[in-house]
C-alpha positions, -999 to 999 in steps of 0.1 A, spaced: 594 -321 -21 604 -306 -51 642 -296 -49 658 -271 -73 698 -277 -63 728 -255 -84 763 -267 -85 778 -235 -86 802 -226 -114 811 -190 -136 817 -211 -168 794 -240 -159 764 -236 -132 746 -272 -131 713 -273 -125 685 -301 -116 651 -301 -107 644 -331 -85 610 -350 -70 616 -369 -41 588 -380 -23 585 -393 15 593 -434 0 630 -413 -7 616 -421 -51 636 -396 -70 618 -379 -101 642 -364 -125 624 -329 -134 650 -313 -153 686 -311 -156 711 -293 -171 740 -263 -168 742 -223 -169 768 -214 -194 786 -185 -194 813 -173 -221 850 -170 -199 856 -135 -217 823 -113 -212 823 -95 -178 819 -105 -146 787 -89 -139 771 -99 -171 779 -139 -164 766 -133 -127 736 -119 -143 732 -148 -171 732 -174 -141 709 -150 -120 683 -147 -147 685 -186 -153 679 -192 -119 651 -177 -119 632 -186 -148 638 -219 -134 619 -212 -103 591 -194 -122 593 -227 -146 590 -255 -122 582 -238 -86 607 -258 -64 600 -261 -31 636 -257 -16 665 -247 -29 698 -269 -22 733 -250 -32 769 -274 -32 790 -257 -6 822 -240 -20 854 -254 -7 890 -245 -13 905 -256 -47 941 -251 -57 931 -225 -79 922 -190 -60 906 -178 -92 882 -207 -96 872 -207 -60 863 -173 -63 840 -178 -92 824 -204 -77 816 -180 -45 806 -159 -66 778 -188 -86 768 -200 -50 760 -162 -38 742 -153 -69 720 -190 -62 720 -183 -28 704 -146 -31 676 -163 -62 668 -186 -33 661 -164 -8 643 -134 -29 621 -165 -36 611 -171 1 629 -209 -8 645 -225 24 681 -224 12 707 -255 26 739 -255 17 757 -290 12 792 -303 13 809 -321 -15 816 -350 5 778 -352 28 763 -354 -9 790 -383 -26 784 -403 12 739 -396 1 740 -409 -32 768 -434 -28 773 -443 9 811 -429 7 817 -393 7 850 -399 -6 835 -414 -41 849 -401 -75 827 -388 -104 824 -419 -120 810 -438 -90 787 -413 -83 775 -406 -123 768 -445 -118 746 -445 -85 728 -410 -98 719 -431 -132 705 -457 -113 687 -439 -86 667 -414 -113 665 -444 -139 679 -435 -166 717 -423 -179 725 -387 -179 742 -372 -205 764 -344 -198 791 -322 -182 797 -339 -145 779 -300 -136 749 -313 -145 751 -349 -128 767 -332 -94 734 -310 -94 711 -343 -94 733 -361 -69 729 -326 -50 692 -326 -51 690 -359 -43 709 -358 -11 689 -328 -3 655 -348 -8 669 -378 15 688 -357 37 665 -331 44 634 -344 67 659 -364 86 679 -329 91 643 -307 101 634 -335 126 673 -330 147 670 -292 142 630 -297 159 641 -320 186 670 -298 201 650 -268 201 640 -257 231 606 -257 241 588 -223 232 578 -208 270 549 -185 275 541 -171 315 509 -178 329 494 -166 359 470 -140 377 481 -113 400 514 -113 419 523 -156 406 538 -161 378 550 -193 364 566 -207 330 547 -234 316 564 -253 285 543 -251 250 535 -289 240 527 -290 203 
C-alpha cells in the first residue's frame, strides 16, 4: 500500500509518501511540507496546497490517502486554517478516486509509539527508527510519516472490522408465488 498522508496546516501542510507492505515494513517515499506565505490570500494559500497535493498524486500514485483529523486548539484562528488544509486534502483525495481516512492525533501517537498521549520528541524518535533513518525537519513533516505509517498498520486491520459487521448482502430466489432470502457467501 502506498499511503500519501497530509498533516494539515495554512502556513505548513506536511506531507509523506509512505510504503508499507503486508510484513507492516515502512518505505519512506517522500517527505516534506506545503508552505504557504501568512500574508497572501486565503484562496491563493488554499490553492498552493491544492496544486501541491496534487502533483504529488500525479508524482508518486498513492494508493490511499490518510488526512490528521483536526481537533480544537486554543486558538480559533488556527483551527480554522487547519479545516481549511484538511478540506482542501480531503477534496484532492476524493477527485482522485483515493479512499480517504481521517485519523486522530492521539490513534496515530498510540500506532507509532504504543501511547497516544506521546509528545513530539517520542514520536520523532520511534518514526526515525521505524523508516530507518533520521528526519530532518519541521515536526509537519515527521507528523505526516507517523500519519502514514499508522495508516499502513492501521488500515487492513480497520477493512477486515468494517467487512465483518457488515451484513450479509441478500438477493430473493424463487419461482412462482415462493419466495425466499438466501444470504450471499463470498
Amino acid at each position: 500500500m502506498r499511503v500519501l498522508a497530509v498533516d494539515p496546516g495554512l502556513t505548513r501542510c506536511g506531507f509523506a509518501v509512505v510504503d508499507v507492505e503486508s510484513t507492516r515494513r515502512v518505505s519512506l517515499v517522500a517527505a516534506d511540507v506545503i508552505r504557504t506565505p501568512k500574508e497572501a490570500p486565503l484562496g491563493d494559500r488554499l490553492l498552493t496546497i491544492e496544486e501541491g497535493l496534487v502533483a504529488l498524486i500525479a508524482l508518486h500514485h498513492p494508493t490511499h490517502v490518510a488526512v490528521e483529523q483536526v481537533f480544537s486548539q486554543h486558538n480559533v484562528q488556527t483551527v480554522i486554517g487547519t479545516a481549511q488544509a484538511a478540506g482542501v486534502a480531503a477534496l484532492v483525495g476524493a477527485r482522485s478516486g483515493l479512499p480517504l481516512t481521517f485519523h486522530t492525533p492521539s490513534e496515530v501517537k498510540a500506532a507509532v509509539t504504543g501511547s497516544g498521549r506521546a509528545d513530539k520528541a517520542q514520536v520523532a524518535a520511534m518514526v526515525s527508527r521505524i523508516v530507518g533513518r533520521p528526519l530532518t525537519g519541521p515536526a509537519d513533516l515527521t507528523d505526516a510519516v507517523a500519519l502514514g505509517i499508522c495508516h499502513g498498520w492501521r488500515f487492513p486491520s480497520q477493512s477486515r472490522l468494517k467487512a465483518a459487521a457488515a451484513p450479509s448482502p441478500r438477493r430473493e430466489v424463487g419461482t412462482g408465488g415462493a419466495r425466499s432470502i438466501v444470504e450471499v457467501k463470498s
